[in-house]
N, C-alpha and C positions, 0 to 999 in steps of 0.2 A: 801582472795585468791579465785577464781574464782575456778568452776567444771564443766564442761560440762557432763550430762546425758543422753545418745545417746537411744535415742525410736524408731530407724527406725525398728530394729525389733520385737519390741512389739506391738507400737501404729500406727506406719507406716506400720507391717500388718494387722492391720483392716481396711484400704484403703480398698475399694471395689475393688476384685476382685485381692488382690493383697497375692501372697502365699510366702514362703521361705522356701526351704528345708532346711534337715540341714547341708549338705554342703557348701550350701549359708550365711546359719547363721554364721556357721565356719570362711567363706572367708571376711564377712565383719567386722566380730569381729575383726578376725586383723587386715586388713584397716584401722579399726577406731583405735582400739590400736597403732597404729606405726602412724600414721597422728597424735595422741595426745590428742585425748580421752580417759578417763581413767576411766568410769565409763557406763558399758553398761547396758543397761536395754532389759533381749534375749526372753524372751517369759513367758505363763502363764500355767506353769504345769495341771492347770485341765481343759485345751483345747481336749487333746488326745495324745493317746499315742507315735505318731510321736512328738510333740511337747516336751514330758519328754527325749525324745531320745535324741531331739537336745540338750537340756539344759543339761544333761549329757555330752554329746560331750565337751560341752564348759565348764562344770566345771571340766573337765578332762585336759584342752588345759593347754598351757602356754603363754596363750593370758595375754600381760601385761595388765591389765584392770579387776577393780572388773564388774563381773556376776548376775547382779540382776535377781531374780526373780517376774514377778509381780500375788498378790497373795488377793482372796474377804477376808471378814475378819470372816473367818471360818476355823475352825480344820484342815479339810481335806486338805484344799488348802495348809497348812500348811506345814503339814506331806508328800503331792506328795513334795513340792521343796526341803525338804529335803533329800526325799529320791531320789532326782535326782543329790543329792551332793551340791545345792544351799544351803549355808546358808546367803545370803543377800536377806533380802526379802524386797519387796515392799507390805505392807498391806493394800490393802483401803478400803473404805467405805463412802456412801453418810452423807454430814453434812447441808445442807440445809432442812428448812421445807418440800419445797417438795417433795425432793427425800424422807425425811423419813417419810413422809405420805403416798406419793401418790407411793412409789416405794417398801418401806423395810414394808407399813404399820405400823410401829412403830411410836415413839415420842422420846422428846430430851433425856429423863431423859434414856431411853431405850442404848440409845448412850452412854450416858455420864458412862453407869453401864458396856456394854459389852463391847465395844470396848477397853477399856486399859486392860479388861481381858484377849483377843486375843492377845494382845501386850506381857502380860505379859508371856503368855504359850509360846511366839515363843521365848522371850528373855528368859528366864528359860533353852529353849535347847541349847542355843547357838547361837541364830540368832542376827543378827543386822539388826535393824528394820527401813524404812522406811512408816512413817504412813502416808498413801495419804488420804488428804480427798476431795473427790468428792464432786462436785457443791462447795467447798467453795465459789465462787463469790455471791452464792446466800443468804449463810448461814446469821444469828445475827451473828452479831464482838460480844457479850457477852460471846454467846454460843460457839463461835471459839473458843476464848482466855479462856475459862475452860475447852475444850474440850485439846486444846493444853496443859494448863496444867498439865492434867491427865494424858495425852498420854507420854509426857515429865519423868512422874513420875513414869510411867511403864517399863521406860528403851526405850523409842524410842529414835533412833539414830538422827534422825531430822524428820521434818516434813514437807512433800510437800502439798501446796497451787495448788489446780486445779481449773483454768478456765476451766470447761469443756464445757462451752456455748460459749465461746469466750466472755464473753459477756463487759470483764474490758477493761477500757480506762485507760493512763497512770499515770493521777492523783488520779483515786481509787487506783488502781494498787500500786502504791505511798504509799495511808493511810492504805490500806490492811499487806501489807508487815511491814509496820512499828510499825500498832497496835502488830502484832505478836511478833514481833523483841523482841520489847518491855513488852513483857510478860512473855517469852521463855528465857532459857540459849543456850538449841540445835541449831545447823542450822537449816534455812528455804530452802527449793527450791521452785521451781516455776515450773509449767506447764501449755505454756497457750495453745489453742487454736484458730484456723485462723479462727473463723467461718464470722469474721466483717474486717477482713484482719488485726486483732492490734495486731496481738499475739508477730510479733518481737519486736513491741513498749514498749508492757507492757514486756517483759521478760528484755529490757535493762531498764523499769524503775523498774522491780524487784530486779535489781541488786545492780542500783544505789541505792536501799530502805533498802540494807541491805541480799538479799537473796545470799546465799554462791553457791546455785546448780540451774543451770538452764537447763533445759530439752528441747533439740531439736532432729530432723530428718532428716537424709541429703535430699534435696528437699522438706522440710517441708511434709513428705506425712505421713498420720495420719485420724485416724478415722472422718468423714465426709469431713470441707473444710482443715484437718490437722493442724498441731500443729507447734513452731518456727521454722522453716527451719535455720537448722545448719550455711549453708554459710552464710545466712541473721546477723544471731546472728554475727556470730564469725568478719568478716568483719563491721559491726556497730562500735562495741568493737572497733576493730585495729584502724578503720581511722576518725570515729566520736566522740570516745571519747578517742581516742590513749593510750587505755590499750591495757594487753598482754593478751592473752589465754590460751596461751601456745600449740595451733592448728600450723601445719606444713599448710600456707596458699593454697602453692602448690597443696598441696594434695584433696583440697575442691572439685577440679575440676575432680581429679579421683575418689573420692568418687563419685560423681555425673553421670560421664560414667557410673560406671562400675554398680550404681543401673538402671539407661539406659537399659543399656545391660540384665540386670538379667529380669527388667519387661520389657520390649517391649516397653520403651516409649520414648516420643519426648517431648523434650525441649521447652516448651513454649519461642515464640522466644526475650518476653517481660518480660520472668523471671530477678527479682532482681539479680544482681550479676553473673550469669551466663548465661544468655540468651544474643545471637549474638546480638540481636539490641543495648544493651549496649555497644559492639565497633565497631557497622556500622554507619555512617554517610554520611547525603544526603547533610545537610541544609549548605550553601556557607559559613555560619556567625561561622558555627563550624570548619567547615576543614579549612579556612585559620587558625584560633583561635588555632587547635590540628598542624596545620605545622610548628608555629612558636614557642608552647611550651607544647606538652600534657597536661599539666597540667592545661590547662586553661579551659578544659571543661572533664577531668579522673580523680576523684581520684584515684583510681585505675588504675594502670597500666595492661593491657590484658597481658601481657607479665610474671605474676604472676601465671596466669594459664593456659599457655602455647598457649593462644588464639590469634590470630592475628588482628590487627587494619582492619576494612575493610572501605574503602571509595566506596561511588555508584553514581552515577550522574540520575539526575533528576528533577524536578519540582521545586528542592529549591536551585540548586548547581550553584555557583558563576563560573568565568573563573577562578580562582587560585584554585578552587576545578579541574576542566577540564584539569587544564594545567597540575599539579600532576597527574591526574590520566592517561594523555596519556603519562606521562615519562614510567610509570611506566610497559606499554601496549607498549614502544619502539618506541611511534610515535611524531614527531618532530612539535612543533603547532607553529614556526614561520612559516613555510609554509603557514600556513589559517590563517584565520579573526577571532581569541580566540571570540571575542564578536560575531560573528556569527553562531559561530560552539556553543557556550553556548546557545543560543537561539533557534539554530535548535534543541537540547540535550530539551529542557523546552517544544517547540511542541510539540516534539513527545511523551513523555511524558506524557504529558496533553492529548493527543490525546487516547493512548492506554493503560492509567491509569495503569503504571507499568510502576519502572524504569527499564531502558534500560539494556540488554545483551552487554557483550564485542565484539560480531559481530555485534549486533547495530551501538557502538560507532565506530568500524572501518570502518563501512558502510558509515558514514555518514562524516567521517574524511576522505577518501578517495574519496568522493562528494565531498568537498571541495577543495581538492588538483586536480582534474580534472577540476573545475570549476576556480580556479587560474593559472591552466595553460591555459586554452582555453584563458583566458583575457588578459595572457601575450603574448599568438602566435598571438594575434589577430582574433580569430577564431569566428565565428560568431553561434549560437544552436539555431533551430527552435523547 
């Protein structure tokens, strides 16, 4: 069975520059609860004390959705999440050489001693324990898979596998996930990282490898290039490899306003799955293709989140794109010359490097229709 792990307000606020009160943390906890995520991951108690507020708020709420807390793997961070009422914790810690050289100054053996000791003081109180371990991409498969062992033995609830570099392609991705699998009784999750743009790649081959929990962020927004963007995930899933999610698909696109709206930002208009140009069309070879059957160039139907098909004429648009589009605009094209008025539409075009405005195209459809009449009165234009 499939889990989704919602980071937008953990990992999605270390976006630069990017904050969440805790009314907002409130508001999209439920969003994501009631759209069909059931596992939120809200902040990291030893940020500040605004931060323990929020996560109080929400271990108090009756947000359908367990409340993780994410936590370094030390006492203290331990003891704020509990005392904020979290008891799911997220514990991590670097498991690559470098990070524990060059970051923690320690070595493996170091790791291998405290870390399930952390595991075990937090599950001793009652916690259920997620153990993140940082840089895994980087880490020995040896030292992973003893390292997951132990961690396993300490009472870890599962175990998440973080790209934190971005740096897995989907065939590592693939042997990563499965070396685990295969060593482990726990669930695995996955967290990857956009830093090479593969992160939705490797999270559906994490899945495919066996990983039960996969970690996303509505708009993939996440500490540096961000981490799997939710819509990207959840829609892969549906229509590429036609499993279920159990996500309300509807709702991706409200998720995505309404975080819009909270940071101030604009829609990249080339964004996967929700960006406009995904159902605008110039090129002649598409719009006759979507007239005769969406289907021939959408998997996705716009109509799923509530988005409308847009057709635009210009540089690549055919007459059957032209002729649809002036029904549509109320203008009648047996009156003109369809191949002329398509041609005049590709000049001008070409001309001002930008397709045409709807007063364009009546501009020049109503030149047409004067220039059809002069021919028919027999009138003569100098």
């Amino acid at each position: 069975m499939m889990h989704l792990v919602d980071n937008t307000l953990r990992d999605g606020e270390q976006s630069p520059g990017v904050m969440f009160s805790g009314k907002e943390k409130l508001t999209f906890a439920y969003l994501l609860a009631d759209s069909g995520i059931k596992h939120i991951e809200a902040g990291c108690p030893a940020v500040c004390r605004e931060e323990r507020q929020s996560l109080q708020f929400l271990a108090k709420s009756k947000i359908d959705a367990t409340i993780y807390s994410w936590n370094r793997a030390v006492r203290k961070d331990v003891e704020l999440s509990f005392s904020c009422g979290i008891n799911d914790l997220i514990i991590s810690m670097p498991v690559s050489d470098q990070m524990i050289t060059g970051k923690l100054r320690k070595n493996r053996n170091y790791i291998l001693d405290y870390f399930p000791k952390i595991i075990e003081f937090a599950v001793e109180r009652g916690a259920k324990v997620v153990c993140g371990l940082e840089d895994a991409s980087r880490a020995d498969l040896d030292f992973l898979k003893n390292l997951c062992l132990e961690l396993e033995k300490a009472g870890a609830a599962r175990i998440r596998i973080s790209d934190t570099l971005g740096i897995l392609y989907p065939a590592k991705t693939t042997l990563l996930i499965g070396e685990i699998k295969d060593h482990i009784k726990i669930p695995v999750e996955f967290h990857g990282h956009n830093n090479f743009g593969l992160a939705n790649a490797n999270s559906i081959s994490a899945y495919l490898a066996g990983a039960e929990f996969i970690d996303t962020s509505i708009l993939g927004i996440g500490d540096g290039c961000g981490i799997t963007p939710l819509e990207e995930f959840v829609c892969s899933v549906e229509y590429i490899l036609n499993m279920k999610t159990g996500v309300n698909m509807a709702a991706l696109k409200s998720l995505a306003d309404a975080l819009q709206i909270a940071l101030g930002l604009e829609l990249w208009p080339w964004k996967p799955i929700l960006g406009k140009n995904n159902y605008t069309h110039e090129s002649g070879i598409h719009i006759d293709g979507l007239l005769k059957a969406p289907e021939n160039y959408e998997v996705i139907s716009p109509e799923i989140f509530g988005i409308r098909r847009k057709f635009i004429l210009g540089k690549h648009s055919g007459k059957h794109a032209v002729e649809y589009y002036c029904k549509t605009l109320g203008l009648e094209t047996s009156s003109v010359n369809l191949d002329r008025f398509t041609n005049l539409i590709k000049e001008k075009t070409i001309a001002q490097k930008k397709t045409l405005s709807v007063e364009e195209i009546r501009e020049l459809y109503f030149m047409l229709i004067n220039e059809n009449h002069n021919i028919q009165s027999g009138a003569v234009c100098f």
